[in-house]
N, C-alpha and C positions, 0 to 999 in steps of 0.2 A: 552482614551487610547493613550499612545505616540507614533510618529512615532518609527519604526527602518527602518536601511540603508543597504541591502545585499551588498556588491561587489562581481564579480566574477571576477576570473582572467584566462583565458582561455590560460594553460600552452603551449599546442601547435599552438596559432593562431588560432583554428577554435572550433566553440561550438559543434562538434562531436570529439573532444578529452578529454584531462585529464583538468579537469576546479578543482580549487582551491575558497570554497566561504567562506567566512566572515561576522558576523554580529555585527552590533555599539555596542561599550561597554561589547564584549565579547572576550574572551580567546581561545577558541576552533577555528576548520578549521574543516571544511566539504571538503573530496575527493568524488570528482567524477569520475568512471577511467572505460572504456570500458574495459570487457576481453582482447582483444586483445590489449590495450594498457598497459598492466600493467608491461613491460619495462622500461615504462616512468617513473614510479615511485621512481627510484632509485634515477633521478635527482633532488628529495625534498627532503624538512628538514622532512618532517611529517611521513617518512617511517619508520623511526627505534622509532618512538613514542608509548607509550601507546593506545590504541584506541579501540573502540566499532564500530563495523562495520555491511552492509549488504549485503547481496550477493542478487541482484533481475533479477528475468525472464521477459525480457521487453516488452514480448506478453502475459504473463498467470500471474496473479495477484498469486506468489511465493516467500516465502522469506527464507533466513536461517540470522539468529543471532549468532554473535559471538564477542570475545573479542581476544586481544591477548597481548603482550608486543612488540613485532614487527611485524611492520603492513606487510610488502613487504613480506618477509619469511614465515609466516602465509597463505598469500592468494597467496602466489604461493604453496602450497600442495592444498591450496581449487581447484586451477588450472588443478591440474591432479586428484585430486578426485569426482568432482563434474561436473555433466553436465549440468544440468538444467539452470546456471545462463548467464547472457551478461554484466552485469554492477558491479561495485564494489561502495558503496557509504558509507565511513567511517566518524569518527569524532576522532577528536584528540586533545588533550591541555598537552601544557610542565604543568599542574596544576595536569594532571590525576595522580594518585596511579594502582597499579593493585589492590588492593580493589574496587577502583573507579569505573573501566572499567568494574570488575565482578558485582558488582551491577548494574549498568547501563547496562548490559546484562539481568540483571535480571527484570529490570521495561521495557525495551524495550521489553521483551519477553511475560511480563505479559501483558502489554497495546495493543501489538498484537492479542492478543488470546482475551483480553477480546472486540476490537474493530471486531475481526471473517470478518474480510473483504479480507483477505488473507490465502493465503496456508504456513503457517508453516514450512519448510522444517525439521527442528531441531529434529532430534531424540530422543535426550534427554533434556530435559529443568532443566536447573539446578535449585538447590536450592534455596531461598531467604537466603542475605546474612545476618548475625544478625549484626549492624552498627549503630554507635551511631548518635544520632538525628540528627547534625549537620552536619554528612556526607549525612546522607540520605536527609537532605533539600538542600544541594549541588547539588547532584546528579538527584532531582526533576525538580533543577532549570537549571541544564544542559538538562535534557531530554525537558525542554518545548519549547529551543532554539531547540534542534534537529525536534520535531515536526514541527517549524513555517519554518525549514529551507527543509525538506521534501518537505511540502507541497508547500512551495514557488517556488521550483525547477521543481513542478510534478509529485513528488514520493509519491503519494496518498495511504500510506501504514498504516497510524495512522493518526486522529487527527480528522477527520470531521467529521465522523458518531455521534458523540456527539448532534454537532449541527442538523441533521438532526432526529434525535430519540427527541430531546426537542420541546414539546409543545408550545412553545413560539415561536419557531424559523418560520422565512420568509420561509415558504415551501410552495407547491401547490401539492396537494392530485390529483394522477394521476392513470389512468389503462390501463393496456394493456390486449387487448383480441382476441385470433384467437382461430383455433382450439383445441382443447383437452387442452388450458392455458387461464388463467385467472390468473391476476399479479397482483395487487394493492402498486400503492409507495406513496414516498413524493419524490418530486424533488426541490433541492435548490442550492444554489451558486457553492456547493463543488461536486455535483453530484447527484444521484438520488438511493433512499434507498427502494428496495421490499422488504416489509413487510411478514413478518411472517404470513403463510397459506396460501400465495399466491401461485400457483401450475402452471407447465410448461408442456411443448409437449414434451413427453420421446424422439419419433423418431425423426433424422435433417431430413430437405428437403437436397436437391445435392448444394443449394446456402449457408447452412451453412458453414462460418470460421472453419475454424481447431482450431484456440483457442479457439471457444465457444464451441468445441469438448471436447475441454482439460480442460478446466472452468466444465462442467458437470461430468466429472471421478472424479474431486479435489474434488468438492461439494458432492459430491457420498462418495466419500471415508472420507471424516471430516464429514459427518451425518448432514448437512448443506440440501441437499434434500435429499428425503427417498420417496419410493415408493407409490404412490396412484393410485391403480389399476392397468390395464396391462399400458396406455398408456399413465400415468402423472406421475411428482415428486411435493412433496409439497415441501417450504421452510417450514425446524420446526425452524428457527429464522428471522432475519434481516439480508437483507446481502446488503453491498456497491458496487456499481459501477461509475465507474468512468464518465461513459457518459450514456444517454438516449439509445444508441443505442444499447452496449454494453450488458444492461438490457434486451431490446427485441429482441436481437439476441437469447439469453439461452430462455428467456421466449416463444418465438414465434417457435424454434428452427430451425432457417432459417435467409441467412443476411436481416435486415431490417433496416429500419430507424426510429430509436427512437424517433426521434421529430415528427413524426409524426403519428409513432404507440401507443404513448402516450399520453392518452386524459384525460382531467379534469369529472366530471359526465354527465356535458351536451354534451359531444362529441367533444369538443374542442379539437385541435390537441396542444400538447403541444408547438409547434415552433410558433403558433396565441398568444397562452397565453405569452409567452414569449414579444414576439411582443407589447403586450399591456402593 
């Protein structure tokens, strides 16, 4: 596999502002832009551009999809309409079409849903758009950059869960066990994947996160857990997380520490096996 070369260019001086990223031998530009910076954006080129963008909640794994032909205009209504979100993370190329950007709405939205690692926001999920072969292998080969450039940045919203559900893949078969939960994963490079049937502690202790509060309604509400008995939820799929911990916070339902609530069969603490 060849390398590639991200640059970022960090528009205000510091990496908690509006950063601008790039990748080798491509056309597009990835925005990064705090809600509260989205002022800034006037002073780029990328603003009155075509673009496919994401609005994400930076403590609850949440997203909304959209498209627009002006990006600044667009996400200042998202601005007064929408609460949920902190970060704005778009893509843009002087190459897009608005067909473009609507299809590329459309595979980012399918690839979401069918990767179930996040909260959906989208009320309505548009159509697939009917688009001749040549656009739609364009539009494949944009979406693969958006993925690599995601994930490169930390924005674990698409792309990994693949390699963690493949048998082949470098994972290590873990579980976590306390009261009224019993969890069975895979944990590998990108994160740590509970498996389907694995079942959690309905009630928090007083040391659970408020986001693992808000992770439990989300999952509740997408049918991702579903009730077993008075005092468990099972998983009826797979679902991603992004850390060890993250995992046996919902699973234990109390804060804990995943690398070490996390043991292989022979009771090995995940952060040993690591180790080795």
């Amino acid at each position: 596999m060849r390398t590639k070369t991200i640059n970022i260019i960090l528009e205000e001086g510091t990496p908690f502002g509006v950063k601008t990223v790039k990748l080798s031998n491509w056309q597009g530009t990835m925005l990064v832009c705090p809600r509260s910076a989205l002022n800034k954006i006037r002073d780029l080129e990328v603003r009155s551009l075509p673009a496919v963008y994401l609005l994400l909640n930076d403590m609850v794994d949440e997203v909304y999809v959209g498209e627009t032909d002006e990006l600044l205009n667009r996400v200042k209504s998202h601005d007064s309409e929408k609460e949920f979100w902190d970060t704005l993370v778009a893509f843009v190329s002087p190459d897009l079409s608005k067909t473009d950007v609507k299809l590329l709405e459309c595979l980012l939205i399918k690839k979401i849903k069918q990767d179930g690692r996040v909260d959906l926001k989208n009320a309505v999920v548009p159509k697939e758009i009917n688009a001749a072969r040549n656009i739609k292998d364009t539009a494949e080969d944009f979406l693969d950059n958006i993925v690599i450039l995601l994930n490169s940045l930390g924005y674990s919203v698409i792309g990994a869960v693949n390699e963690l559900i493949d048998e082949g893949a470098k994972t290590t078969e873990v579980f976590c066990k306390g009261p009224d939960a019993y969890a069975r994963g895979r944990f590998g490079r990108d994160g740590l994947l509970v498996l389907e049937g694995s079942y959690c502690r309905k009630e928090f202790t007083k040391s659970a996160p408020d986001h693992t509060k808000k992770l439990q309604h989300i999952l509740k509400e997408s049918g991702i857990l579903i009730e077993r008995g008075e005092k468990q939820y099972s998983f009826t799929k797979d679902y991603f997380f992004k850390t060890p911990s993250g995992a046996s916070d919902l699973v234990l339902a109390r804060s804990s520490d995943g690398w070490a609530d996390w043991k292989d069969k022979d009771g090995k603490p995940l952060y040993k096996i690591i180790q080795k």
